[in-house]
MARMARMAR-867421 format. One record per residue (C-alpha): y, z, x; residue in three letters. Coordinates in Angstrom, 1 decimal, m for minus. Each point is the difference from the previous one (the first is absolute). Example, Ala and Ser with C-alpha at 12.3 -4.5 7.8 and 13.67 -1.06 7.14 Angstrom:
<nodes>
+--------+--------+--------+-----+
:  north :     up :   east :   r :
+--------+--------+--------+-----+
:   m4.5 :    7.8 :   12.3 : Ala :
:    3.4 :   m0.7 :    1.4 : Ser :
+--------+--------+--------+-----+
</nodes>
This chain:
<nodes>
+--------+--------+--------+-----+
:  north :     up :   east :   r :
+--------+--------+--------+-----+
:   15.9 :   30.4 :   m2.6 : Unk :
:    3.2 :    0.6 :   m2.7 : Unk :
:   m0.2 :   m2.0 :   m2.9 : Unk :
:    3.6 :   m2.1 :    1.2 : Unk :
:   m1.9 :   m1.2 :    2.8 : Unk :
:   m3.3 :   m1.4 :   m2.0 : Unk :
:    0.5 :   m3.8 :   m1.0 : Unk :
:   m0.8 :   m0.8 :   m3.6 : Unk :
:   m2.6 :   m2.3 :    0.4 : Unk :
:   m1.8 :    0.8 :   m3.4 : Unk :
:    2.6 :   m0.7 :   m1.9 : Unk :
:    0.2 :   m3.3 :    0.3 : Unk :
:   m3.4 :   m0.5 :   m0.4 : Unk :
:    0.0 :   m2.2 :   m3.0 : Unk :
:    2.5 :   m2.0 :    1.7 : Unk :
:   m2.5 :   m0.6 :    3.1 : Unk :
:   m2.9 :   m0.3 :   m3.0 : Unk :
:    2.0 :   m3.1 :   m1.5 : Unk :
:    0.8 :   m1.4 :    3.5 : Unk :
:   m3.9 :   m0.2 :    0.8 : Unk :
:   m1.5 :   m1.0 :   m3.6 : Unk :
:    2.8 :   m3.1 :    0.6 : Unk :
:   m1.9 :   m1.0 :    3.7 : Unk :
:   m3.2 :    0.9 :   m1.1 : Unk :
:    0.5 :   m2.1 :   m2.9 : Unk :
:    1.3 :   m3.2 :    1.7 : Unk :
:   m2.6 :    0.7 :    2.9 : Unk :
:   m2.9 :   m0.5 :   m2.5 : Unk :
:    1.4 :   m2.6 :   m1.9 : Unk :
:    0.6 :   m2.1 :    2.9 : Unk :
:   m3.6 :    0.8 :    1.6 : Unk :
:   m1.6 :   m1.0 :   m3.5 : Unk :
:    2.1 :   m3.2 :   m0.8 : Unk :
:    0.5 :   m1.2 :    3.6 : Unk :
:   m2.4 :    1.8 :    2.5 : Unk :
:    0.1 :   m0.1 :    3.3 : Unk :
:    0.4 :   m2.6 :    2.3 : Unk :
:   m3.1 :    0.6 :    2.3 : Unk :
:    0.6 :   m1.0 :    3.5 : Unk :
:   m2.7 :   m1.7 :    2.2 : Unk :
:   m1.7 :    2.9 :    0.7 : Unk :
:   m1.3 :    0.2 :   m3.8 : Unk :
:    0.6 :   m4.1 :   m1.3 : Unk :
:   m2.2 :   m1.0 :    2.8 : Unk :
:    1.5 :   m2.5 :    3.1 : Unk :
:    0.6 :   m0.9 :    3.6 : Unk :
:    1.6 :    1.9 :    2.6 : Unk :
:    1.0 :   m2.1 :    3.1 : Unk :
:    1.5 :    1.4 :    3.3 : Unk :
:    1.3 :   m2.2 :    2.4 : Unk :
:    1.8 :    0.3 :    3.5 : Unk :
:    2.9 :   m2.3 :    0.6 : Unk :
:    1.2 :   m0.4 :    3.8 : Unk :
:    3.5 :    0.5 :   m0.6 : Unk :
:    2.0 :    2.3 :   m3.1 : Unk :
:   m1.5 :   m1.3 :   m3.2 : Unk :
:    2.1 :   m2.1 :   m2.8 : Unk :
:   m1.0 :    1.7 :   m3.3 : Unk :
:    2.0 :   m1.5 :   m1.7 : Unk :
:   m1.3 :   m2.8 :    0.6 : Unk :
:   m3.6 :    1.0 :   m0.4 : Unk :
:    0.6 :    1.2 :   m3.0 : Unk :
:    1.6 :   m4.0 :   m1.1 : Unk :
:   m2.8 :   m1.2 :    1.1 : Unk :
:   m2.4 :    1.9 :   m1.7 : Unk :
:    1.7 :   m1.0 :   m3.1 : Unk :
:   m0.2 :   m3.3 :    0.8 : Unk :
:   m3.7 :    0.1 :    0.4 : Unk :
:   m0.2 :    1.9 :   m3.7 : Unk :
:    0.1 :    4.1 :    0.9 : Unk :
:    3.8 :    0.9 :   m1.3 : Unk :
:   m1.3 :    3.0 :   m0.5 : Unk :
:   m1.3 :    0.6 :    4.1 : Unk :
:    1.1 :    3.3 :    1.6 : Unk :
:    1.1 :   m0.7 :    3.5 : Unk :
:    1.1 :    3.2 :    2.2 : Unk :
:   m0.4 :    0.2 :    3.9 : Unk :
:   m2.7 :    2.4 :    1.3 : Unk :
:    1.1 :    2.2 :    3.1 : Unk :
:    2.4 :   m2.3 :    1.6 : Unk :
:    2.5 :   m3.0 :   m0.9 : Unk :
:   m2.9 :   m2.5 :    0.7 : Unk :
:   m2.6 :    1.3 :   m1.4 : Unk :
:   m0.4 :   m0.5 :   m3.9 : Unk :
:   m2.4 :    0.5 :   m2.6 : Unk :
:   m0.3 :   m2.3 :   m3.2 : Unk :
:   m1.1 :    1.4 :   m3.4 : Unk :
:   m1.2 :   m2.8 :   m2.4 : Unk :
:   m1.6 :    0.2 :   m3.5 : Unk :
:   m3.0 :   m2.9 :    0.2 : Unk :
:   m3.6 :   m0.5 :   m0.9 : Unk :
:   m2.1 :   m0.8 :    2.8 : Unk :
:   m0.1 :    0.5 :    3.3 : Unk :
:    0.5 :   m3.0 :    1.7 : Unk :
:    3.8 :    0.3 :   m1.3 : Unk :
:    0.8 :    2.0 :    3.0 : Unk :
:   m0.8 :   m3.2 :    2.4 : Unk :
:    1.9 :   m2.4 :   m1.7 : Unk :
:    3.0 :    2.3 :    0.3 : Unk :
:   m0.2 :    0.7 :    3.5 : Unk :
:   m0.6 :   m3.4 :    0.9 : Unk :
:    3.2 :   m0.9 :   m2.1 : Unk :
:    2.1 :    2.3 :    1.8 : Unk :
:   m1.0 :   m1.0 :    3.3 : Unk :
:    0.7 :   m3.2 :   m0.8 : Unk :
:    3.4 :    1.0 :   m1.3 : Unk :
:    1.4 :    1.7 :    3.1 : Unk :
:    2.3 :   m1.6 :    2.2 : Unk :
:    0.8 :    2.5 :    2.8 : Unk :
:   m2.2 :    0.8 :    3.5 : Unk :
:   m3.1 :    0.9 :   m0.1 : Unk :
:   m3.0 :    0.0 :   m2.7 : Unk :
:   m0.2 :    2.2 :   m2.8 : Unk :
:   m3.1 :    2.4 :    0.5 : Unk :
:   m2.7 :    0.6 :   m2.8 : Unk :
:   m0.3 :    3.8 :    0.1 : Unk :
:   m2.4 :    1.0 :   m3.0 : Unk :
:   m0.6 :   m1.4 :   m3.4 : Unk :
:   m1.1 :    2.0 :   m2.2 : Unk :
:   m1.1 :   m0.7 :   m3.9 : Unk :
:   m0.2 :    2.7 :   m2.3 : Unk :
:   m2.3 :   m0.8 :   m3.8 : Unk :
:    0.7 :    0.4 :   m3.0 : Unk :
:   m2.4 :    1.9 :   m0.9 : Unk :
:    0.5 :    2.4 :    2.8 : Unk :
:    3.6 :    0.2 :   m1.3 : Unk :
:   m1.2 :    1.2 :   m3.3 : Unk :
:   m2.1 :    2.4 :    2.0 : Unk :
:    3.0 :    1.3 :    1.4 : Unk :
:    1.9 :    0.2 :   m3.2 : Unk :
:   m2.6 :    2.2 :   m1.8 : Unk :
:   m0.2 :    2.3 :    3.1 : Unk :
:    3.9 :    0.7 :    0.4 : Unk :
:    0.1 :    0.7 :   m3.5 : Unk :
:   m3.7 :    2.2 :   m0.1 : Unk :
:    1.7 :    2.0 :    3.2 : Unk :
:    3.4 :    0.9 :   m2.3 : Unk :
:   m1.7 :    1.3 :   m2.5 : Unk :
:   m2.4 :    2.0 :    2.4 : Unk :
:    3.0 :    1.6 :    2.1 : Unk :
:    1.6 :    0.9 :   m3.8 : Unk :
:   m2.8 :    1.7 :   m1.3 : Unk :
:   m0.4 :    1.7 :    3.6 : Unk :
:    3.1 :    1.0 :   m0.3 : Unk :
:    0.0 :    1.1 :   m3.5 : Unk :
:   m3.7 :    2.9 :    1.3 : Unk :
:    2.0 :    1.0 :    3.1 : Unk :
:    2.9 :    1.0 :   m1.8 : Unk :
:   m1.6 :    1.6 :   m2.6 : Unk :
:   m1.9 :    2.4 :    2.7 : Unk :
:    2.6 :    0.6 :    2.0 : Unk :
:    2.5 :    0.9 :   m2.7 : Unk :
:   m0.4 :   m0.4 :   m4.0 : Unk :
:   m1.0 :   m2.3 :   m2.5 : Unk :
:    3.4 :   m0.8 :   m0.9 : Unk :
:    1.0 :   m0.6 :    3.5 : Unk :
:   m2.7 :   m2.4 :    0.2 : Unk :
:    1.3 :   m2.1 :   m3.0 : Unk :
:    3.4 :    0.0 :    1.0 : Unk :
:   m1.0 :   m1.3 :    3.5 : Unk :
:   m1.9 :   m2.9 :   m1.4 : Unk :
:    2.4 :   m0.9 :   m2.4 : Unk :
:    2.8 :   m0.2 :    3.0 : Unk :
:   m2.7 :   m2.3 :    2.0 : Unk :
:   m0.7 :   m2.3 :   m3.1 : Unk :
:    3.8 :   m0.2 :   m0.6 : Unk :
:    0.8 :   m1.0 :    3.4 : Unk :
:   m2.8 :   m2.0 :    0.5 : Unk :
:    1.1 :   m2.2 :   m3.2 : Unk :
:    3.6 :   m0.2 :    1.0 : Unk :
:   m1.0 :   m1.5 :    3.3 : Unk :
:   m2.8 :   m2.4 :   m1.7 : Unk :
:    2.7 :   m1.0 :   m2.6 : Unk :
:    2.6 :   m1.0 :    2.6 : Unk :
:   m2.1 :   m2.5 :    1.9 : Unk :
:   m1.1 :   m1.2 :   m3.5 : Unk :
:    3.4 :   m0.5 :   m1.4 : Unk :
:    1.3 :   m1.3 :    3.3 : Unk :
:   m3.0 :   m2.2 :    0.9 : Unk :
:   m0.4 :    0.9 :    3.3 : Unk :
:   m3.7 :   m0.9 :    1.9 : Unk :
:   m2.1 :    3.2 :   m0.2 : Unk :
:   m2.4 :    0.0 :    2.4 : Unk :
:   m2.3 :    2.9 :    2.1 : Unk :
:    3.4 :    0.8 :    2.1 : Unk :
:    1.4 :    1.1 :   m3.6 : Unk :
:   m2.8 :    1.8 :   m1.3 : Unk :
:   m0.2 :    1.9 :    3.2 : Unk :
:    3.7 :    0.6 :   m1.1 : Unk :
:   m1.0 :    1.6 :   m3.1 : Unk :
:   m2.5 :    2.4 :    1.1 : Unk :
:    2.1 :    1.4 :    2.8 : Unk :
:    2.6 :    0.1 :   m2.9 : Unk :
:   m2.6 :    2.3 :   m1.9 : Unk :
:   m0.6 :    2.2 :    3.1 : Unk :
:    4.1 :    0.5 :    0.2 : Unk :
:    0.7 :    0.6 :   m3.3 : Unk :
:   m2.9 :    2.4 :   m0.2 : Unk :
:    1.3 :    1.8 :    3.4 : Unk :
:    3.3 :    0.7 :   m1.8 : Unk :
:   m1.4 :    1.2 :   m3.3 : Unk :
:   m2.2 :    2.5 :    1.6 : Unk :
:    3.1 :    1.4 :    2.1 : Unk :
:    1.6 :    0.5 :   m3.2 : Unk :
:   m3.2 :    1.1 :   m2.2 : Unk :
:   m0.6 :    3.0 :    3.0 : Unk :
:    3.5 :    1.1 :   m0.8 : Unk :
:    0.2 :    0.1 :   m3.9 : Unk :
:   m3.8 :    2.0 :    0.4 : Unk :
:    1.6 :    2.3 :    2.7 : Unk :
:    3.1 :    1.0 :   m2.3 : Unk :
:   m2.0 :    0.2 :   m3.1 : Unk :
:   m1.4 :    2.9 :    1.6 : Unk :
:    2.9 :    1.5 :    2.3 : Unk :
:    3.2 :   m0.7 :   m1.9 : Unk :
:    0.7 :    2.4 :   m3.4 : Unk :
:    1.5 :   m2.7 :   m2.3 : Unk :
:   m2.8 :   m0.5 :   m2.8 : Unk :
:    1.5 :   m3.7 :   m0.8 : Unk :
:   m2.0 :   m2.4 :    1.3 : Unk :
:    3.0 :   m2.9 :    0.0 : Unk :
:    2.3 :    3.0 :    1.7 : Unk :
:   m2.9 :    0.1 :    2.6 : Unk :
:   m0.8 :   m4.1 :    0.3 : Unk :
:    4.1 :   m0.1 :    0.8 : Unk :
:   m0.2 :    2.4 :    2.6 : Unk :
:   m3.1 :   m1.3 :    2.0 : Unk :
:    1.3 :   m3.3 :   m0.4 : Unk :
:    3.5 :    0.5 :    1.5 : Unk :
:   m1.7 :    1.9 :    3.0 : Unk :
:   m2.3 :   m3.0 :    1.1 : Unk :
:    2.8 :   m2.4 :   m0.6 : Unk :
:    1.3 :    0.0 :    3.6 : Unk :
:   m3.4 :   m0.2 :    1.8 : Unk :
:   m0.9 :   m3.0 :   m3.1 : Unk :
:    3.1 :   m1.9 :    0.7 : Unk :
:   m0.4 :    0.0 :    4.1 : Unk :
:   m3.3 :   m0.7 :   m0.3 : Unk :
:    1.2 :   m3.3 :   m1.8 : Unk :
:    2.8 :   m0.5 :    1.7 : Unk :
:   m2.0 :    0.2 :    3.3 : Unk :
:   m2.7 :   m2.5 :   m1.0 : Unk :
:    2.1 :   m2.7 :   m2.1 : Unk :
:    1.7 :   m0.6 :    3.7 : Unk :
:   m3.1 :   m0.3 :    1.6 : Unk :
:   m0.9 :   m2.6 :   m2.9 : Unk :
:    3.4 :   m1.9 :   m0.2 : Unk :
:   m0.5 :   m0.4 :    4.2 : Unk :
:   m3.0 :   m1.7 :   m1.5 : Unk :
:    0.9 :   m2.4 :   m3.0 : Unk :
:    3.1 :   m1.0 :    1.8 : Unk :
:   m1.7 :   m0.8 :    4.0 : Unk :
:   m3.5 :    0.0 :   m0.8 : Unk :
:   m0.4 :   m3.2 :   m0.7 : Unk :
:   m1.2 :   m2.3 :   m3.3 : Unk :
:   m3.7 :    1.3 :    0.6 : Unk :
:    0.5 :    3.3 :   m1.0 : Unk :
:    3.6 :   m0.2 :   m2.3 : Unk :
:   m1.7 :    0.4 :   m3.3 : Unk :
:   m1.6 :    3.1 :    1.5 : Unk :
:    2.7 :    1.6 :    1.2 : Unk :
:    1.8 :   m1.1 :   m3.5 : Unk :
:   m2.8 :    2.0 :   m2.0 : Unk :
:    0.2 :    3.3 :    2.3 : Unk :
:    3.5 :    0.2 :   m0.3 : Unk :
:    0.0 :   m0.6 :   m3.6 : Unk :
:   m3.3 :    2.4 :   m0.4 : Unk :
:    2.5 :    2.4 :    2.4 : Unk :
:    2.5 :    0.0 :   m2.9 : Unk :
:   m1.7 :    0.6 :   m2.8 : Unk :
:   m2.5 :    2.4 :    1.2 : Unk :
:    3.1 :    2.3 :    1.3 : Unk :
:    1.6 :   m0.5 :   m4.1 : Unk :
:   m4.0 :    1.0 :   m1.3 : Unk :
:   m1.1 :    3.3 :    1.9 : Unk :
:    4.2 :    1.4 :   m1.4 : Unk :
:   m0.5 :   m1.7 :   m3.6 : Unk :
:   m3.0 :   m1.4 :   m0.9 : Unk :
:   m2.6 :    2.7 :    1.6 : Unk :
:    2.1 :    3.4 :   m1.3 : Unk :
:    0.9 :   m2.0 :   m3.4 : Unk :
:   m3.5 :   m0.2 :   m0.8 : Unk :
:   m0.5 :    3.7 :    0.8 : Unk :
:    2.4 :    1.0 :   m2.6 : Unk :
:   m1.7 :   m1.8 :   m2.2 : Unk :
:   m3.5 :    1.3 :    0.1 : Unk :
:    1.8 :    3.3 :   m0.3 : Unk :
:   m0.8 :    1.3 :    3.4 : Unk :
:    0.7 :    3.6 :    0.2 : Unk :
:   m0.5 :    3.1 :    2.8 : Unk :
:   m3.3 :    0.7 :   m2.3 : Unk :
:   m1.1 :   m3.2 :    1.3 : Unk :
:   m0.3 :    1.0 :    3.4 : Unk :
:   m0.7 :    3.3 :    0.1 : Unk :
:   m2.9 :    0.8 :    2.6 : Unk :
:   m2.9 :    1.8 :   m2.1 : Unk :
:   m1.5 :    2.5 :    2.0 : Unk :
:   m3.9 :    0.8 :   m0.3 : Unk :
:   m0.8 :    3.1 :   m1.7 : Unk :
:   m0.5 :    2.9 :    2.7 : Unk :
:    1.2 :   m2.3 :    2.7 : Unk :
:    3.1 :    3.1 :    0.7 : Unk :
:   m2.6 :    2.5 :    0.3 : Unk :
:   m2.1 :   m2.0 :    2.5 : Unk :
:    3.2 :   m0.4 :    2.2 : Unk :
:    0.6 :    4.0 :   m0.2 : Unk :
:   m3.3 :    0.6 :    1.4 : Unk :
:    0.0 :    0.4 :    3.9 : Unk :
+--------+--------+--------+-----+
</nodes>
């Protein structure tokens, strides 16, 4: 590859350093000063699911839950216009009766509204829920962090992790600043966004290691450059490719799973920016070199292979 066909990535570096210490930044100020607003699946509440003979008013549901004191209540339909399920934030179970009895009472069309399920998740099992999402992040990180290291270098492994953590934060940092409800749906978000992000740094990691030992240039930002502009297609339809899939979602999928889609697509994003800038960045700055990856043969190894 000619150097007038090799996209400068590296040298605006410090440009794409600045960009991320300014989300990074706002990200953990708004998860230490505001948090995040934990959805049912974490505060503890009721779910309710009820069947409605004809296409349910949800707007009007959702006025008279806030009638009855849940402004708050999420209110989607579940597989078809007259199913819907009701999230509510409460403290006991009985909550969930009162409700249903309330809304049958309220409707004034054909028919009975049909109890499907109730179901009452604790707080306590919440908070169990909580420490386990948060347990299973740093698990895949630090599993992440070994494989790399074993499959390529040290360095690698650093700069991987560091692109995880960085998108991992920008997406924590969004719901927190936006106060959307985080629930499992959200957190399941997150990990897959970790598996992503990962898939696309080790497409570009295998490249750098393969010129680092193929291409003559002894500069390792020369090198970075030119591995990066020759995954840059397959990154960018890769993207491309699954942020339709996810906007088919987040715009038809319905309320239930919005703020999931919302957190792929925005895990999507940022992932693509951190395999180019944040992952190769932090190469250059631990000094990675061709030394580095040179394959250390065991002495007499050559004459064992001469030997018939």
């Amino acid at each position: 590859m000619s150097d007038s066909k090799v996209i400068n990535f590296m040298g605006r570096r410090k440009l794409a350093a600045i960009f991320s210490t300014i989300l990074l930044v706002a990200s953990v100020t708004a998860l230490a000063v505001k948090g995040l607003s934990f959805g049912l699946d974490f505060t503890g509440g009721t779910l309710i699911e009820l069947h409605y003979p004809q296409t349910a008013d949800l707007n009007g549901i959702r006025a008279d839950l806030k009638n009855q004191g849940y402004p708050s209540a999420v209110v989607a339909n579940f597989g078809s216009d007259q199913d819907v399920v009701i999230r509510i934030q409460s403290d006991g179970e009985k909550v969930g009766d009162t409700i249903v009895e309330s809304l049958k009472g309220a409707y004034q069309g054909d028919g009975t509204v049909v109890r499907k399920r109730i179901e009452y998740v604790g707080s306590q099992v919440g908070e169990e829920f909580m420490n386990d999402g948060g347990l299973g992040m740093l698990f895949a990180l630090a599993v992440v962090m070994i494989y790399v290291a074993l499959r390529f270098q040290f360095k690698f492994s650093v700069g991987a992790v560091a692109a995880l953590a960085h998108d991992v934060l920008i997406v924590l940092g969004f719901f927190a600043i936006t106060e959307m409800d985080f629930d499992l749906t959200v957190l399941a978000a997150v990990l897959a966004v970790i598996g992503y992000s990962l898939n696309d740094t080790i497409v570009v990691s295998d490249r750098i290691r393969e010129n680092f030992r193929r291409v003559r240039k002894t500069e390792s930002f020369d090198i970075i450059n030119i591995s990066l502009t020759q995954t840059l297609g397959r990154t960018l339809i890769t993207s491309l490719t699954t942020l339709l899939v996810l906007l088919a979602l987040f715009f038809v999928g319905g309320e239930l799973i919005h703020n999931f889609a919302l957190a792929l697509i925005l895990g999507v994003v940022v992932g693509t920016y951190s395999s180019i800038y944040v992952a190769a960045n932090v190469l250059l700055l631990m000094g990675i070199s061709k030394e580095d990856l040179i394959v250390i043969e065991k002495e007499g190894e050559d004459q064992e292979m001469l030997q018939p």
